[in-house]
C-alpha positions in Angstrom: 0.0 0.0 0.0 1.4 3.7 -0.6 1.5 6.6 1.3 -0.8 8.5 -0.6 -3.4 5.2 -0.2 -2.6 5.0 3.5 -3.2 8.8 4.3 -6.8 8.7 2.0 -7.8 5.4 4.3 -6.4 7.4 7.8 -8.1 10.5 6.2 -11.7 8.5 5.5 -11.8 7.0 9.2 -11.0 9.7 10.7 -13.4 11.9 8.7 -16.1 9.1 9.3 -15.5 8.7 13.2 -15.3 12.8 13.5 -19.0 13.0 11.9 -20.4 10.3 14.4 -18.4 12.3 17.2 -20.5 15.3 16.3 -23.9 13.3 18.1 -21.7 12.1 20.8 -19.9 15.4 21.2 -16.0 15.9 22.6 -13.4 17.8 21.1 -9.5 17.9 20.6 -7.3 20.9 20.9 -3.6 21.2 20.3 -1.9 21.6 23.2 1.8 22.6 22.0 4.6 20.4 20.8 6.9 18.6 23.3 10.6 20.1 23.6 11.2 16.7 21.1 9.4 14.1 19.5 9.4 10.8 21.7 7.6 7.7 22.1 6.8 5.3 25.3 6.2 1.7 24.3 5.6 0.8 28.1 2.4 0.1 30.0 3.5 2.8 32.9 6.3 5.4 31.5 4.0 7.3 30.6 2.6 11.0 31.6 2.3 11.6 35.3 -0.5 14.0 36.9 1.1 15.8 39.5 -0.8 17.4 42.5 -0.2 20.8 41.2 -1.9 19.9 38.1 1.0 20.0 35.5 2.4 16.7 33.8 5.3 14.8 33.7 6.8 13.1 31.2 10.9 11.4 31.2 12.8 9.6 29.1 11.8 7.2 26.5 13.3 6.7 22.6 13.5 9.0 19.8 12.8 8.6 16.1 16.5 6.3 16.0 15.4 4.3 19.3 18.1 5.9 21.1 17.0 6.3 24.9 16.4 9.7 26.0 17.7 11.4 29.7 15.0 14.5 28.5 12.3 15.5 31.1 8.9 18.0 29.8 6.4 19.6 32.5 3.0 20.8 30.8 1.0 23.5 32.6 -1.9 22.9 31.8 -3.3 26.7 32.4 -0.7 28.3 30.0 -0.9 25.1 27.4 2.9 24.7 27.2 5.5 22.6 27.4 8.6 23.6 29.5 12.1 21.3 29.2 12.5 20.2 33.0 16.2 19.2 35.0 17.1 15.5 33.1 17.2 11.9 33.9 20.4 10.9 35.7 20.6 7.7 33.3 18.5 7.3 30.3 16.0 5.2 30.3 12.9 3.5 28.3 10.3 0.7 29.3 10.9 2.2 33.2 8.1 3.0 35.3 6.7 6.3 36.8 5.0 6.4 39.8 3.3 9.2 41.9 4.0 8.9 45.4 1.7 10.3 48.2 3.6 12.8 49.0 3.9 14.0 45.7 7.3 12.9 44.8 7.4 10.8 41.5 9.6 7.1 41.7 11.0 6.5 38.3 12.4 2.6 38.8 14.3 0.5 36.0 13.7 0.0 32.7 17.1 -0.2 30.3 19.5 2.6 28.9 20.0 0.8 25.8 17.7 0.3 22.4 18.4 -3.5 21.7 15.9 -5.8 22.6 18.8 -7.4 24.3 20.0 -4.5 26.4 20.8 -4.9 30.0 17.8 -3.9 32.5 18.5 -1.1 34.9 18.1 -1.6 38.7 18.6 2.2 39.4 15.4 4.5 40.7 15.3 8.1 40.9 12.8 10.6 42.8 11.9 13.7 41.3 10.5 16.5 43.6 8.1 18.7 41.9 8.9 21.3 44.4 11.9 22.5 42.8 12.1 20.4 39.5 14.9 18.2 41.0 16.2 14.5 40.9 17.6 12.3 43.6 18.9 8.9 43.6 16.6 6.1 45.3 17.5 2.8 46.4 18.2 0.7 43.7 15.9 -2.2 42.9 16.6 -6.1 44.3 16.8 -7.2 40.5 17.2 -5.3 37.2 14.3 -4.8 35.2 12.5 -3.5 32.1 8.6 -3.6 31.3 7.7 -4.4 34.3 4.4 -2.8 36.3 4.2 -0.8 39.4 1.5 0.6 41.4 0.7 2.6 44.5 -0.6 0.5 46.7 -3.6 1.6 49.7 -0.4 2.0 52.3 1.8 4.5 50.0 4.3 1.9 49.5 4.8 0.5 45.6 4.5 -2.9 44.3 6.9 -3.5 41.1 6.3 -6.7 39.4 8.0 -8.6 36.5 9.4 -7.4 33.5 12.6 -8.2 31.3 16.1 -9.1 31.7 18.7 -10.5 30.1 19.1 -14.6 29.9 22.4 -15.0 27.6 23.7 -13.4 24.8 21.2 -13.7 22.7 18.0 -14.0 24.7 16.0 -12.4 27.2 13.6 -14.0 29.6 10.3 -12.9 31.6 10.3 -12.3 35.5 8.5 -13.9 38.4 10.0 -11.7 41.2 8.0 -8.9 42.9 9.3 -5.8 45.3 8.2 -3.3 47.3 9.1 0.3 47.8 8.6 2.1 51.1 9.1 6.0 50.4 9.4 6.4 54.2 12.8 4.3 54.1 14.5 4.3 50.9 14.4 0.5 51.0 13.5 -2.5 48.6 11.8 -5.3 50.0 10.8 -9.2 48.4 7.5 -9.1 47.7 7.3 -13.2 46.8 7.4 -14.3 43.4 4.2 -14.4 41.1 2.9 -17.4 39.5 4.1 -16.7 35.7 6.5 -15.1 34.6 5.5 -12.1 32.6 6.4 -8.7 31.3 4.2 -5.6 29.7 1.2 -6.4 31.9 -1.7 -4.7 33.5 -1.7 -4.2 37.2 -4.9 -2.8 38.9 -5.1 -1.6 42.4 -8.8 -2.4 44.3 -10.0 -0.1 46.9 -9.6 -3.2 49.6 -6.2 -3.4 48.8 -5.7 -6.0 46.0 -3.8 -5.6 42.9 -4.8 -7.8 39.8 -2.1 -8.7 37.1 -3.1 -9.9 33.9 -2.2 -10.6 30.7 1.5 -9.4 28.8 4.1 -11.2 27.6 7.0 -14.7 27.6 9.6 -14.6 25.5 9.5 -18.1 23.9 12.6 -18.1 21.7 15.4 -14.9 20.8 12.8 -13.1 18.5 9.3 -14.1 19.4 7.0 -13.9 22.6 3.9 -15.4 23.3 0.3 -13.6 24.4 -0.5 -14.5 28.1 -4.2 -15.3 29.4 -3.1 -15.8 32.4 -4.1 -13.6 35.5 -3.1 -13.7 39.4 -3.7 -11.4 42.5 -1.2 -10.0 45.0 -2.4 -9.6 48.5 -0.4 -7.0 50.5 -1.7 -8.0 53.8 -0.9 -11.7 54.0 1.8 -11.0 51.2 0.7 -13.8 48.9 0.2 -14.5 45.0 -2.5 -16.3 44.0 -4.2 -17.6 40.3 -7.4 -15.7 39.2 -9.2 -16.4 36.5 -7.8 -16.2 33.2 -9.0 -13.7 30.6 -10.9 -14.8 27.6 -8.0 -14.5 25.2 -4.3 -13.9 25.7 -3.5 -9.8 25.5 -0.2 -8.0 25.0 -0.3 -4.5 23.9 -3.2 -4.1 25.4 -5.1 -1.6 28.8 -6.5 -2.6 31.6 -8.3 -0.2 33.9 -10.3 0.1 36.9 -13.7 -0.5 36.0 -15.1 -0.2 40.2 -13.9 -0.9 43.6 -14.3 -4.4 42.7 -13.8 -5.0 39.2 -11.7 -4.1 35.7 -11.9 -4.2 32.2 -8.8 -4.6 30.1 -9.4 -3.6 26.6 -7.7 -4.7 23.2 -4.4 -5.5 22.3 -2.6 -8.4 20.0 -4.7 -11.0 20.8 -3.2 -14.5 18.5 -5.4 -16.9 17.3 -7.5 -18.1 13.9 -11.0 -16.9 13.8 -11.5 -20.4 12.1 -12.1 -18.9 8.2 -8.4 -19.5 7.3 -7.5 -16.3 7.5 -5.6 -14.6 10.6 -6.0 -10.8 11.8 -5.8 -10.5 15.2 -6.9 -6.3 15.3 -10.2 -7.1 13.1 -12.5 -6.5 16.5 -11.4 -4.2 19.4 -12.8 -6.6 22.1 -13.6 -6.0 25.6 -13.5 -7.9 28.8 -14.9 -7.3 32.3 -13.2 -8.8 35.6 -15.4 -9.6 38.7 -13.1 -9.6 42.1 -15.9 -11.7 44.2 -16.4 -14.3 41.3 -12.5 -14.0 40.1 -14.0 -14.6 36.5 -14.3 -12.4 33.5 -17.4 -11.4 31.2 -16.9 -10.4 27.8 -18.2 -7.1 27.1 -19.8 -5.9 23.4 -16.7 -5.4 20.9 -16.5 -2.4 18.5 -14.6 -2.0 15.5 -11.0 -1.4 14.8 -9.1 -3.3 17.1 -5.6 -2.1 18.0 -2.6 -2.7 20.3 0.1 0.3 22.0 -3.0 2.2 22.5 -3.9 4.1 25.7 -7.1 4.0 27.6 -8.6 6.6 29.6 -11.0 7.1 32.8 -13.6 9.9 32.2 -15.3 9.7 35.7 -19.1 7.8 35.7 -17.8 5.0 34.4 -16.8 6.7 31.0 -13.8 5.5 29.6 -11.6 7.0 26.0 -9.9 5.2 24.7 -7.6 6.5 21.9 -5.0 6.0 19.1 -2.8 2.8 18.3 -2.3 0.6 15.7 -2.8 -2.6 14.1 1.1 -3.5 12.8 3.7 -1.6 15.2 6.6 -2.5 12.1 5.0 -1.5 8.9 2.4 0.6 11.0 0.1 3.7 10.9 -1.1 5.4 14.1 -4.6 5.7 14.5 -6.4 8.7 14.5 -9.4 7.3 16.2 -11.0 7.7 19.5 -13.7 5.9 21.2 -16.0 6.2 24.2 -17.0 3.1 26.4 -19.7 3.9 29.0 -19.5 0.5 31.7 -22.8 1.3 32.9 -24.6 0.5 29.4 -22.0 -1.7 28.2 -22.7 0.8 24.8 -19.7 2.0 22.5 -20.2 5.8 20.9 -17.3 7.2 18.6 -15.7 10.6 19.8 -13.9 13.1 17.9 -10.7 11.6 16.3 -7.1 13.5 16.8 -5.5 15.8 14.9 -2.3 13.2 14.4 -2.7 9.5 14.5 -0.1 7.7 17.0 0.9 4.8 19.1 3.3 4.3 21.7 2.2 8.2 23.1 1.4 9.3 26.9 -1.5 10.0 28.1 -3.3 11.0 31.4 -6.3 12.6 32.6 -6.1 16.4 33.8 -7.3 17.6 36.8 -10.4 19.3 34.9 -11.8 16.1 33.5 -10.1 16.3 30.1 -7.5 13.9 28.4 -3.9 14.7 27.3 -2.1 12.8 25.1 1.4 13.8 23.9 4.3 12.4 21.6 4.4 9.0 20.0 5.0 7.1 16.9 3.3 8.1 13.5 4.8 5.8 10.9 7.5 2.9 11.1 8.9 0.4 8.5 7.3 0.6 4.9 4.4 2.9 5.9 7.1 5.4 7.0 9.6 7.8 4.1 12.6 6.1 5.7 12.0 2.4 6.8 14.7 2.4 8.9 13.6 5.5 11.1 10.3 5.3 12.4 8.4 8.5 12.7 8.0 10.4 15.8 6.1 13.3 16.6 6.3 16.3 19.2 2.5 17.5 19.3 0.3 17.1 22.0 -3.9 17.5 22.2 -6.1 17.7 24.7 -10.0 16.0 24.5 -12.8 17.9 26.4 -15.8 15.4 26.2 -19.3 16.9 25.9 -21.1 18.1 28.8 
């Protein structure tokens, strides 16, 4: 397919989801251009909401995958982008974490852009008071892709990822820690029951965090899709199996949907639909997590299914998700945008972005709207240089109706 055929495709879906966004109402707005074009490929490198209300965004790769030391702070009063104090090592596939206090843990991930790279065991905190970074405590275990959360007793639980097997192989993790801000100290946090990297991990209000889905490297090249979900306990300090999801996800969101419950939404999902053919992105599928019945419910599917994208929480059980794509090496970014409302189980389309993207940041703002910033455009044939994938700098903002 050409470029010109690509753009006229983007061009007619996002023309056709913009009209239908017109019933169901939200808008974007650019919001200024990063310092630098970047992308995050991670489930939790992302954009960070501070309490002030500005974002944070750190490291991740540019355009030649080289890992990036650069830090960018968005007010979002004056809609700009300032360049903030760097990283103290460069990293990608890390994780950022808001503490309690306000501080933000940034914990492994790896300084270098082969899939083979060493993982990093460093942490820094950054302390929004003065735009400064301090070393933490480093990890018990080097690691990239990995999850962390906040858990109800400000400590964070870090969970799997990557590291390095032999020369020419990687394998997943089973080990877990725990970071107490009051102490500057690592702790074991037992070992989960599979070994996995670029999972999900939701926090429940009593205390649990699911894990689900992601990745296990089966040979130097491939991984396979996980189905496999477990729960970590923090008050009896225990792993244990939950129900599976429906189909094995990678690449894909998961969300709290409730105090007790979560839905995890698309991603690369393998598998035949049993018409000998195999396209994996043809249905964006959807599936709901029960904590009292440990089982999940599939939820209606919409159209255009898509992996590297980012999901959203509007408030009343709203959710947008936006962007990604179906092929991350010969891919396109999506310009679309969707609403999912739990309540009615109902899919409406919303207003698609200016510039279709994966592999971008996003968070919610402390008025109720979305930002999204950065990511990758174009890579492999779909890109003017296959050997450079395309990066952009813009940012956008969605207000949904009111």
């Amino acid at each position: 397919m050409t470029d010109a055929m690509t753009d006229a495709a983007t061009d007619a879906m996002t023309a056709a989801t913009t009209s239908a966004a017109a019933a169901a109402g939200g808008a974007w707005t650019k919001a200024g251009d990063l310092p630098s074009p970047a992308s995050w490929y991670g489930q939790y490198d992302g954009a960070v909401l501070l309490k002030s209300g500005k974002v944070l965004l750190v490291g991740g790769s540019d355009a030649t995958s080289a890992v990036l030391t650069r830090t960018a702070v968005y007010d979002p009063a004056a809609a700009t982008w300032t360049t903030g104090v760097p990283l103290r090592f460069p990293r990608r596939l890390h994780t950022a974490t808001r503490l309690d206090d306000g501080r933000v843990l940034i914990a492994g991930g790896t300084s270098g852009s082969s899939p083979l790279s060493p993982g990093l065991a460093g942490a820094e905190l950054y302390d929004p008071a003065d735009g400064s970074w301090k070393t933490a405590a480093d990890m018990r275990e080097a690691r990239w892709g990995h999850s962390a959360v906040l858990l109800a007793d400000k400590r964070v639980l870090v969970a799997g990822g990557v590291a390095v097997r032999s020369g020419d192989s990687v394998k997943a993790l089973r080990s877990a820690e725990i970071y107490n801000p009051a102490t500057d100290t690592w702790t074991d946090a037992g070992t989960m029951t599979d070994a996995r990297t670029g999972h999900s991990a939701v926090l429940f209000k009593g205390g649990q965090v699911l894990v689900c889905g992601g990745t296990a490297p089966i040979s130097g090249h491939d991984d396979a899709s996980l189905a496999f979900c477990e729960l970590y306990n923090p008050t009896t300090k225990a792993w244990t199996p939950t129900g599976s999801l429906l189909r094995p996800r990678s690449r894909h969101q998961a969300v709290a949907a409730s105090d007790t419950a979560a839905l995890a939404f698309g991603g690369a999902t393998p598998g035949a639909p049993g018409d000998g053919t195999f396209d994996p992105f043809t249905g964006l599928t959807v599936e709901r997590y029960d904590l009292a019945t440990g089982t999940w419910t599939a939820m209606p599917a919409s159209p255009g299914g898509r992996g590297l994208h980012r999901v959203v929480p509007l408030g009343g059980g709203k959710f947008l998700l936006v962007g990604g794509t179906a092929e991350v090496r010969d891919g396109v970014g999506y310009r679309s945008a969707l609403l999912f409302d739990d309540t009615t189980r109902a899919w409406t389309a919303a207003a698609g972005t200016t510039t279709g993207r994966w592999a971008f940041a996003a968070t919610a703002l402390s008025d109720g709207r979305v930002l999204i910033a950065g990511g990758t455009v174009r890579a492999g044939l779909a890109a003017a240089d296959p050997a450079v994938h395309e990066l952009t700098a813009t940012t956008e903002v969605f207000g949904a109706a009111s």
